[in-house]
PAZAPA-4460 file (N, C-alpha, C; in steps of 0.05 Angstrom, whole numbers, plus 32768, in hexadecimal, padded with zeros to 4 digits):
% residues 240
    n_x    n_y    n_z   ca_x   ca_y   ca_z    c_x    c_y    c_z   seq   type   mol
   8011   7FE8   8000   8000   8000   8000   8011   8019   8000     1      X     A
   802B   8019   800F   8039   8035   8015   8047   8033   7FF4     2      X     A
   804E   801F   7FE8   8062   802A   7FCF   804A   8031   7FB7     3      X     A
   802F   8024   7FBE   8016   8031   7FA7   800C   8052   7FB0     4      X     A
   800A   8051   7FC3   800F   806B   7FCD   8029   8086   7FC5     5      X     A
   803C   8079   7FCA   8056   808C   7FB6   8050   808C   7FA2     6      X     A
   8046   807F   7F95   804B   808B   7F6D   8037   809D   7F75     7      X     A
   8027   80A2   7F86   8019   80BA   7F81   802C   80D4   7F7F     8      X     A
   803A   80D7   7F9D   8054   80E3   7F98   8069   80E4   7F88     9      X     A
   8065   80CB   7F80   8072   80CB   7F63   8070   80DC   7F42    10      X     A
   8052   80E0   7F40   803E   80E9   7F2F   8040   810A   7F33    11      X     A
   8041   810B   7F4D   8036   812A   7F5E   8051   813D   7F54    12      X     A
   8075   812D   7F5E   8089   813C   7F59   808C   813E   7F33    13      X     A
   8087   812E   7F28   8093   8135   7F0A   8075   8149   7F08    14      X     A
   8065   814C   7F10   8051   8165   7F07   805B   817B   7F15    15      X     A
   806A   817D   7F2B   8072   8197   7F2A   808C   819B   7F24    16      X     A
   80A0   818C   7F0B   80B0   818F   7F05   80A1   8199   7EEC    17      X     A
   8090   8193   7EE5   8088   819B   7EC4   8080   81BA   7EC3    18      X     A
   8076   81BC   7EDE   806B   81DB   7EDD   807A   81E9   7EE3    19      X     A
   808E   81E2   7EF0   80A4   81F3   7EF2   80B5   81FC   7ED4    20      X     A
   80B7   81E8   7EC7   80C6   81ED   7EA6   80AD   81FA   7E8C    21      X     A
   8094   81FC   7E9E   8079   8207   7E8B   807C   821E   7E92    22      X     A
   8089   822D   7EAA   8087   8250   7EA8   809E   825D   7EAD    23      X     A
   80AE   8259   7E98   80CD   8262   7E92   80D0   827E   7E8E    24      X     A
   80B1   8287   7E85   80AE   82A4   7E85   80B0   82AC   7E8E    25      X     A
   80AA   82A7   7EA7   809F   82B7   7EC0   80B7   82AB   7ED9    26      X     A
   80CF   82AF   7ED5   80E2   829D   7EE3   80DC   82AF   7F04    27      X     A
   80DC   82C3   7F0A   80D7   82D9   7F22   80C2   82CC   7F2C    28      X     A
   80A8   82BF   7F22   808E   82B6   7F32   809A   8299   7F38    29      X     A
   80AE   8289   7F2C   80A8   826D   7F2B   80BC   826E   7F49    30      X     A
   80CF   8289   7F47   80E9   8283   7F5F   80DE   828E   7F77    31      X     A
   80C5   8297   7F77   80B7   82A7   7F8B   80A8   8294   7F96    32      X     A
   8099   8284   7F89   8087   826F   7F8C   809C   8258   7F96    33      X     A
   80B5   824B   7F8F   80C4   823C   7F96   80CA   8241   7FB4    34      X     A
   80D3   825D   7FB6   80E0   8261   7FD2   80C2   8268   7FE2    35      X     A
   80B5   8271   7FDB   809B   8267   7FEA   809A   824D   7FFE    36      X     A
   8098   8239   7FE6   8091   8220   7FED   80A0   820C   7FFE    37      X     A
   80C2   821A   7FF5   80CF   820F   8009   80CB   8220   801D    38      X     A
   80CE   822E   8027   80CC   8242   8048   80B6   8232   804C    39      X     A
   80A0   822D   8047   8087   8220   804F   808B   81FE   8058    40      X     A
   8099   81F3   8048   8095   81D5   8053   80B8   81E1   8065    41      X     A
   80C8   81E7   8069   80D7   81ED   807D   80CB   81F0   8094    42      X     A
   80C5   8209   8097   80B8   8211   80B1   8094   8207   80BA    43      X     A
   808E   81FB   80A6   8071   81F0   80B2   8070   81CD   80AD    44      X     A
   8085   81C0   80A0   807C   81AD   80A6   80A3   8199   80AC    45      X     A
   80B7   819D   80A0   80C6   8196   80AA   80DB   819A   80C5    46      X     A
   80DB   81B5   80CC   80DD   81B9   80EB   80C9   81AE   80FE    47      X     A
   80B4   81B4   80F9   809C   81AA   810E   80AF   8185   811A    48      X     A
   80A4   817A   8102   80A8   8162   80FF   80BE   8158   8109    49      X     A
   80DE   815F   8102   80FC   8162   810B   80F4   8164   8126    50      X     A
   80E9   817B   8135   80E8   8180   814F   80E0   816C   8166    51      X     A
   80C4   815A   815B   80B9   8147   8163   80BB   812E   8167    52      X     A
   80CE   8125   8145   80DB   8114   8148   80F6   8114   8157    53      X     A
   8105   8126   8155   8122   812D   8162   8122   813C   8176    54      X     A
   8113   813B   818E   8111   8158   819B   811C   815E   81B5    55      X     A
   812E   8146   81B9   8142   8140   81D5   8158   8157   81C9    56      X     A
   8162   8165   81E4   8170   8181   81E5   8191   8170   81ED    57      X     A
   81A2   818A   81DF   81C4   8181   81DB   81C3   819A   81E2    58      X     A
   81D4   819A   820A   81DD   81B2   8216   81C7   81C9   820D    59      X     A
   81AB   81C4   8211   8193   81D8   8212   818C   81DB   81FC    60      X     A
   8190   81D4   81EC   8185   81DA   81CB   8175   81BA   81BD    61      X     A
   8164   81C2   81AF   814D   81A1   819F   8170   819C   818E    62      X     A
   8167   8181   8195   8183   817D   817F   8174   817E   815A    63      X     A
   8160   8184   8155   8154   8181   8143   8160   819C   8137    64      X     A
   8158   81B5   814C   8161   81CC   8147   8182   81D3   813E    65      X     A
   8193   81C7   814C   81B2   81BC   8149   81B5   81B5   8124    66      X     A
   81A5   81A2   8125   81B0   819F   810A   819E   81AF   80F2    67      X     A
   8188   81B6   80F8   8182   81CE   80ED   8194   81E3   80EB    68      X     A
   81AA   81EF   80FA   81AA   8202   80F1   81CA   81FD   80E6    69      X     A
   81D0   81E0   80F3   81E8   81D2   80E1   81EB   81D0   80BE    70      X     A
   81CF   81C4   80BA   81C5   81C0   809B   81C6   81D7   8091    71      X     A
   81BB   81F3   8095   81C0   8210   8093   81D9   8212   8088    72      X     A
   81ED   820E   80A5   820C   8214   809C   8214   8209   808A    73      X     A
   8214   81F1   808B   821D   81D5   807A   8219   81E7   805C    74      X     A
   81F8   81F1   8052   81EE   81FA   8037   8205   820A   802A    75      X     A
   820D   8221   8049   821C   823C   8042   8234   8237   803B    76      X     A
   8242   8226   8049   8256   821C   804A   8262   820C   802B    77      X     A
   824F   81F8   8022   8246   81ED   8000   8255   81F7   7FEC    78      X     A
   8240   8219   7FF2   8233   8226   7FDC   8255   823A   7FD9    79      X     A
   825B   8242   7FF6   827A   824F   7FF5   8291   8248   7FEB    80      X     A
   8294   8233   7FEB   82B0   821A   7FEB   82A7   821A   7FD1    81      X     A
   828E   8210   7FBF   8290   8206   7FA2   828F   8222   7F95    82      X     A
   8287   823E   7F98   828E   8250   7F94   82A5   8258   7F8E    83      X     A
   82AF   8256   7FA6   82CF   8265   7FA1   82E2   824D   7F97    84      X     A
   82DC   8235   7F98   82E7   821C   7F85   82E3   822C   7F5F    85      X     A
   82D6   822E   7F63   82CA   823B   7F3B   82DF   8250   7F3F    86      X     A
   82DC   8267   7F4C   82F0   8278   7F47   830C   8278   7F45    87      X     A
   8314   8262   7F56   832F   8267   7F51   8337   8257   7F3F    88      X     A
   8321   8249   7F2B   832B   8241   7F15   8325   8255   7EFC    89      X     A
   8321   8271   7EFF   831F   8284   7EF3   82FA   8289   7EF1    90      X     A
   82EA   827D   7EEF   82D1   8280   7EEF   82CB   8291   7F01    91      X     A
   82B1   82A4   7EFD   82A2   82B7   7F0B   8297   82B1   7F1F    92      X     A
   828E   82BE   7F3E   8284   82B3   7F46   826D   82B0   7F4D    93      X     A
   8261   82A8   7F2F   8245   82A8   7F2F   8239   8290   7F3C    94      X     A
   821D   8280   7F38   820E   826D   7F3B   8222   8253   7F34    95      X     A
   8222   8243   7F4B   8234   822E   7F42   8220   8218   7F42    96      X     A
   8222   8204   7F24   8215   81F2   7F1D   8211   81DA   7F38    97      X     A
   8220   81DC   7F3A   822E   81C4   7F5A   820E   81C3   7F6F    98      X     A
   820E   81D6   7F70   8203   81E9   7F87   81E4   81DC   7F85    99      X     A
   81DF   81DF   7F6E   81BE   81D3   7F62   81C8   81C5   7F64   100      X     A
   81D4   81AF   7F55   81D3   818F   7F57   81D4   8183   7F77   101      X     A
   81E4   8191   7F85   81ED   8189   7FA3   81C7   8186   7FB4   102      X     A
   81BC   81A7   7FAC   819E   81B0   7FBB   818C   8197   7FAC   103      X     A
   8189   8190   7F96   8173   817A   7F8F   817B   8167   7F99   104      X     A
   8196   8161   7F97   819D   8146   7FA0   8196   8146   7FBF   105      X     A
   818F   815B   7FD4   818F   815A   7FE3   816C   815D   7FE4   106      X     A
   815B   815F   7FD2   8141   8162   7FCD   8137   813C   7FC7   107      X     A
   814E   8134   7FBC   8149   8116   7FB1   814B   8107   7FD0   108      X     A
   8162   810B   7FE1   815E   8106   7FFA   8143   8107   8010   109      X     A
   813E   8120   8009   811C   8126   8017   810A   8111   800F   110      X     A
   8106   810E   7FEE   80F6   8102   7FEB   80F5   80E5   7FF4   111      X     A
   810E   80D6   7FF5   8114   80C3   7FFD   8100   80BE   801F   112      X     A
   810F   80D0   8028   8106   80D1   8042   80E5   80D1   804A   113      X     A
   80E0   80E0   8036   80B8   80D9   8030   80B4   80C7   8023   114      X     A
   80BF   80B6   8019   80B7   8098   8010   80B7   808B   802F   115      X     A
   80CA   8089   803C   80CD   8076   8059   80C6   8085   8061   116      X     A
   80B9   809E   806C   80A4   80AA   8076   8087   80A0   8077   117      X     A
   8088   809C   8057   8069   808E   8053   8063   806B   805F   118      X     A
   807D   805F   8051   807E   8044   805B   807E   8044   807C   119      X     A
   808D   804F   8091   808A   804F   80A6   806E   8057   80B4   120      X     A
   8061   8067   80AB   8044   806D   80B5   802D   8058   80A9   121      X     A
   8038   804C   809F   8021   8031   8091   802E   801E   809F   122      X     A
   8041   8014   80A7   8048   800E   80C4   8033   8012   80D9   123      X     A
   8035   8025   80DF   8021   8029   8103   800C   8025   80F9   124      X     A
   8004   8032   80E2   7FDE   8026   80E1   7FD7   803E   80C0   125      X     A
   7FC0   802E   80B1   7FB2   803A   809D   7FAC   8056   80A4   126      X     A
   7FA1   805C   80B4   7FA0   807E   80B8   7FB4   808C   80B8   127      X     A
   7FC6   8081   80CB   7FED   8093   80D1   7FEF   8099   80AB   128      X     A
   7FF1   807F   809F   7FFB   8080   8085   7FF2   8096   8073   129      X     A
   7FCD   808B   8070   7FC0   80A5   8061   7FC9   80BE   8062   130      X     A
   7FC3   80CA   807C   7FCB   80E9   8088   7FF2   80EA   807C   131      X     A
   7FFC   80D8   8086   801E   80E2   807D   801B   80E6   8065   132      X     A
   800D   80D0   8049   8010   80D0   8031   8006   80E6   8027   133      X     A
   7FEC   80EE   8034   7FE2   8108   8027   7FF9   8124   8024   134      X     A
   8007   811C   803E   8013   8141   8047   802C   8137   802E   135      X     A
   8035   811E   8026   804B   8116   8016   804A   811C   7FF8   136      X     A
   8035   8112   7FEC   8031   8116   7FD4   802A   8130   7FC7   137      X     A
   8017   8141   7FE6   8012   815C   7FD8   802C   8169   7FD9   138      X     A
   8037   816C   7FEB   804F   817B   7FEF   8066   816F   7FE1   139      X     A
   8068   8160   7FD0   807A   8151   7FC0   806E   8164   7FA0   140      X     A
   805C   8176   7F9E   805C   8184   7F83   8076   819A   7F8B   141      X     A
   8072   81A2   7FA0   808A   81B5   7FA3   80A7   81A8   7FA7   142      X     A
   80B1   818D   7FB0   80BE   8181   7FB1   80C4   8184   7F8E   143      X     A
   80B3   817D   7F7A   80C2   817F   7F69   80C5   818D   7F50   144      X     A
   80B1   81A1   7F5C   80B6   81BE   7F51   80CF   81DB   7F5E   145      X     A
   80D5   81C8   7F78   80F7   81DA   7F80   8107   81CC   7F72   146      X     A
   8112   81AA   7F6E   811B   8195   7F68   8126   81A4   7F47   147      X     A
   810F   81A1   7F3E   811E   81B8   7F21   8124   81CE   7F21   148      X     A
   8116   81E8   7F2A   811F   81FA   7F25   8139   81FF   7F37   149      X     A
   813B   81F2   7F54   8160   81FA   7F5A   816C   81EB   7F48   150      X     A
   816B   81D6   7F35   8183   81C8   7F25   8182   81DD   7F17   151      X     A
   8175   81E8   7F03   8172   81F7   7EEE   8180   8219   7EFC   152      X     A
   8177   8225   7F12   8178   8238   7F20   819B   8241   7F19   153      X     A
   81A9   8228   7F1E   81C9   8232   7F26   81D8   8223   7F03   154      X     A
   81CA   8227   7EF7   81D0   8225   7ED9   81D3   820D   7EC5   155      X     A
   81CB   81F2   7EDC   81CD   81E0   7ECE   81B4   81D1   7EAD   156      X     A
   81C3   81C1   7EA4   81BD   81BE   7E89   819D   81B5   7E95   157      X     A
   8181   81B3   7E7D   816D   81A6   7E75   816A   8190   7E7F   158      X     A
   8183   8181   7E7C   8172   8162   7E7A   8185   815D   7E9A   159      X     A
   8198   8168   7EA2   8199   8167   7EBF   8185   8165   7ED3   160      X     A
   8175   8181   7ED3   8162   818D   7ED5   814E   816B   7ED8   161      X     A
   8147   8161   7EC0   812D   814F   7EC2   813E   813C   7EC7   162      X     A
   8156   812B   7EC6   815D   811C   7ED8   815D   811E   7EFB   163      X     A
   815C   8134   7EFF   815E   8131   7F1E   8141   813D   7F2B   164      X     A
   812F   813B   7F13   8113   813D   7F1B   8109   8120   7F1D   165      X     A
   8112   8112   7F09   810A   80F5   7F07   811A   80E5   7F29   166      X     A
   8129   80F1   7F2E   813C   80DA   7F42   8127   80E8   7F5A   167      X     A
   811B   80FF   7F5B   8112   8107   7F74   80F0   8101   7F72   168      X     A
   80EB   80FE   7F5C   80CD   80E4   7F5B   80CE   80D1   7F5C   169      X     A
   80E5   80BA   7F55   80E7   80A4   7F60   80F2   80A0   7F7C   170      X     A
   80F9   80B6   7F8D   8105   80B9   7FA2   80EF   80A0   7FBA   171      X     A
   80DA   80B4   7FB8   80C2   80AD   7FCC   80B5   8089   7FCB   172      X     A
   80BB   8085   7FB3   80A9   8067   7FAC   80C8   8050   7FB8   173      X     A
   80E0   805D   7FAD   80F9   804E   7FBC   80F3   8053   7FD8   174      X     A
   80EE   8063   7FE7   80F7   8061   8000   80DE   805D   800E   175      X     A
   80C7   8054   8001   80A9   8043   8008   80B1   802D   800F   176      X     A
   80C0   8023   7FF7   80C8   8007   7FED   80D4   7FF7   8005   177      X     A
   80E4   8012   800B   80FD   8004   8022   80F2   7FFF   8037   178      X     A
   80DE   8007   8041   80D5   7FFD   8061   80CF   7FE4   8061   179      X     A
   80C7   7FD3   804B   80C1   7FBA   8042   80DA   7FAD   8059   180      X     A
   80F9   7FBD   805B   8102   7FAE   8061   8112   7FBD   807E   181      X     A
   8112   7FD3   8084   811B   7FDD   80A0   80FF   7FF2   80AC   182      X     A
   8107   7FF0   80C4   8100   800B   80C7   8114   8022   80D3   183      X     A
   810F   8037   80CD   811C   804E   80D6   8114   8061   80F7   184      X     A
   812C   805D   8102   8124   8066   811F   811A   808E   811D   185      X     A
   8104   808E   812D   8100   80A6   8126   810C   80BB   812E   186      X     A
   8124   80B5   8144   8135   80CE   814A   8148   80D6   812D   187      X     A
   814F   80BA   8123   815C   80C9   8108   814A   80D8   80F3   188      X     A
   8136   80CE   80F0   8127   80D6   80D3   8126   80FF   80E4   189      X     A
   811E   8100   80FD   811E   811B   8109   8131   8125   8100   190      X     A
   814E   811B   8107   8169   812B   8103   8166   8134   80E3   191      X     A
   8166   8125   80D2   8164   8125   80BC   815A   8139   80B2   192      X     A
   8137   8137   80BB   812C   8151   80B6   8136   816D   80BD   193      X     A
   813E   8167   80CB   8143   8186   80E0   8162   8197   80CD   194      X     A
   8171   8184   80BD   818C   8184   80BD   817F   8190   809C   195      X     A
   8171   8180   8087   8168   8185   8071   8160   81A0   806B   196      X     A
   8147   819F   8088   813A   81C4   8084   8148   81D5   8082   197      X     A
   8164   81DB   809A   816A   81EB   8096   8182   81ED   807E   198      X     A
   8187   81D9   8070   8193   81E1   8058   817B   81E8   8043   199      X     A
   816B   81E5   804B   8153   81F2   8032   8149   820E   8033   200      X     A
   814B   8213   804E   8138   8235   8061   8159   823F   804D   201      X     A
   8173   8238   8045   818A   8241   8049   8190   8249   8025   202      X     A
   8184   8239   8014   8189   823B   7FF6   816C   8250   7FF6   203      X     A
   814E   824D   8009   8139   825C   7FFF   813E   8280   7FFE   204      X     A
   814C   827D   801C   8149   8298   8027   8161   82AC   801B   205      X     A
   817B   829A   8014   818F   82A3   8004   8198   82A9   7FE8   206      X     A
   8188   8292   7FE4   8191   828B   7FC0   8171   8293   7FB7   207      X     A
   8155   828A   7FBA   814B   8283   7FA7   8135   8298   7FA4   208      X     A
   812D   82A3   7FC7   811E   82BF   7FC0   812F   82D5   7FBA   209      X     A
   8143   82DB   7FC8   8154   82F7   7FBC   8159   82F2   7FA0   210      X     A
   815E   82DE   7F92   8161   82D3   7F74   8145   82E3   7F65   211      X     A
   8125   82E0   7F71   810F   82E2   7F68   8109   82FE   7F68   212      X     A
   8113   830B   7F76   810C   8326   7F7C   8127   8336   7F70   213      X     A
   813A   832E   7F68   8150   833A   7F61   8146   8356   7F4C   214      X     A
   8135   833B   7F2E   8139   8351   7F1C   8112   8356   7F1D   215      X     A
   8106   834B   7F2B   80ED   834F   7F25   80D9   8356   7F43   216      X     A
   80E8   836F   7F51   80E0   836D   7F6C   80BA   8379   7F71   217      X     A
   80A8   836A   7F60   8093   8373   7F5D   8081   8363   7F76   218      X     A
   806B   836C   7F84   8052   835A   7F8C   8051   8342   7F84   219      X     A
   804A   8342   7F6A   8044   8324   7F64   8057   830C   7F68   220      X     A
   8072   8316   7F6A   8087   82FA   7F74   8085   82F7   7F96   221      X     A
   8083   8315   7FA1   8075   830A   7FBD   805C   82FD   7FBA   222      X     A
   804D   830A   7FB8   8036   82F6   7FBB   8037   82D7   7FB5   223      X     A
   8042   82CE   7FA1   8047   82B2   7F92   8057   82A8   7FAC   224      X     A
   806B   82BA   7FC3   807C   82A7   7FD1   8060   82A8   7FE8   225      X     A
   8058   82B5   7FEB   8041   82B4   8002   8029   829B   7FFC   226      X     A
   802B   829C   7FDB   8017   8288   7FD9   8029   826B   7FE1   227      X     A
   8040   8267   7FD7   804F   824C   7FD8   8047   8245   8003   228      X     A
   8050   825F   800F   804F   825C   802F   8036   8248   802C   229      X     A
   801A   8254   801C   8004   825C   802E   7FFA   8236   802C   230      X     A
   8008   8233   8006   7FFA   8219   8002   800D   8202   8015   231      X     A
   8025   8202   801D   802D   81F3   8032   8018   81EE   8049   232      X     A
   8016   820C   805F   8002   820E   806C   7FE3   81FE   8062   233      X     A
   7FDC   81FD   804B   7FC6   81F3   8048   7FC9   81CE   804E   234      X     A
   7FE0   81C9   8040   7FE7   81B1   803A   7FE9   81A2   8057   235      X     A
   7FF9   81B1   8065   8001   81A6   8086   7FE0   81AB   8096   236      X     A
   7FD3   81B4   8094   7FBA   81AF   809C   7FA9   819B   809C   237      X     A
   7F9F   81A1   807A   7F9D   8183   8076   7F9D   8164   8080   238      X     A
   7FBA   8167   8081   7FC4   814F   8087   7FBD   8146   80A4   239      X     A
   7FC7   8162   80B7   7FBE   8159   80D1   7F9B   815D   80D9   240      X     A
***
């Protein structure tokens, strides 16, 4: 039931990989709407969650929070080093390809993690499952509508781009699959989360809204990030 359940998620991320490459026109709404969506499943549904699952304190602090703001550094840290790596091989130091491939590949990870997300909650019981799969599959359109536009974002080629859309829709149905054969203790899947977000709050708030507003600082790319917040918020409701 949990891996018939992922191809939904399966279905859900290559549709928001397609709409993402359907409004090329409008690149300011799609990066407004992206960093939307991530700030939204960050702060409303993968901290929550990190916290709950991981929420035993290291010297007064959630250790959830720890590697939250570790994954942060870790992003900055990435994005610095492969930077100034380009440069001092004479390149500018613009958008480094690295950088997108590194963020999806770290998007292909998430999804993973909502496959054995889903399989683990069909575990404890048909309800646990439903409710996780719902918050998975909807929130997996933005899973793979960021999934392309950061590959594409830091300059990489087309078919990059839809290869690592395809690895992050088969992500969820592989890591369904796998509970068949472990399960995952939930203090790690917490750490995990907690460590993920904040490398995502870290490409949204740095790279991908200041990117959206750079040359087009109008209403409508706010609004589009307010809508990405709002439909998270809708999504995590839902579910619970």
């Amino acid at each position: 039931m949990a891996v018939f359940v992922a191809l939904g998620a399966f279905l859900m991320t290559l549709f928001g990989g397609w709409v993402a490459q359907r409004v090329t026109d409008r690149r300011h709404l799609v990066l407004g709407l992206a960093g939307g969506l991530m700030l939204g499943v960050v702060g409303l549904e993968l901290l929550p969650e990190a916290l709950e699952a991981a929420g035993t304190e290291v010297f007064g602090v959630p250790r959830a929070l720890l590697l939250f703001v570790g994954g942060f550094l870790v992003a900055h840290l990435v994005e610095r080093l492969l930077a100034v790596r380009r440069a001092a091989h004479g390149a500018s130091e613009g958008r480094v390809p690295q950088v997108g491939l590194t963020a999806a590949g770290a998007m292909v990870g998430h999804s993973l993690m909502d496959g054995i997300a889903i399989g683990a909650a069909f575990q404890v019981g048909e309800g646990m499952g439903t409710t996780v799969a719902l918050a998975v599959v909807t929130h997996d359109f933005a899973d793979g509508f960021n999934t392309y536009t950061l590959t594409s974002l830091y300059g990489n080629a087309r078919r990059k781009a839809l290869a690592m859309l395809f690895a992050d829709a088969v992500a969820p149905v592989a890591g369904a699959a796998s509970t068949l054969l472990f399960t995952l203790p939930e203090e790690l899947l917490g750490g995990y989360l907690g460590f993920f977000g904040g490398a995502l709050l870290y490409l949204a708030a740095a790279e991908i809204l200041p990117e959206a507003h750079h040359a087009h600082p109008a209403r409508s790319t706010l609004l589009c990030t307010v809508t990405g917040v709002a439909f998270i918020w809708l999504v995590v409701g839902i579910a619970h």
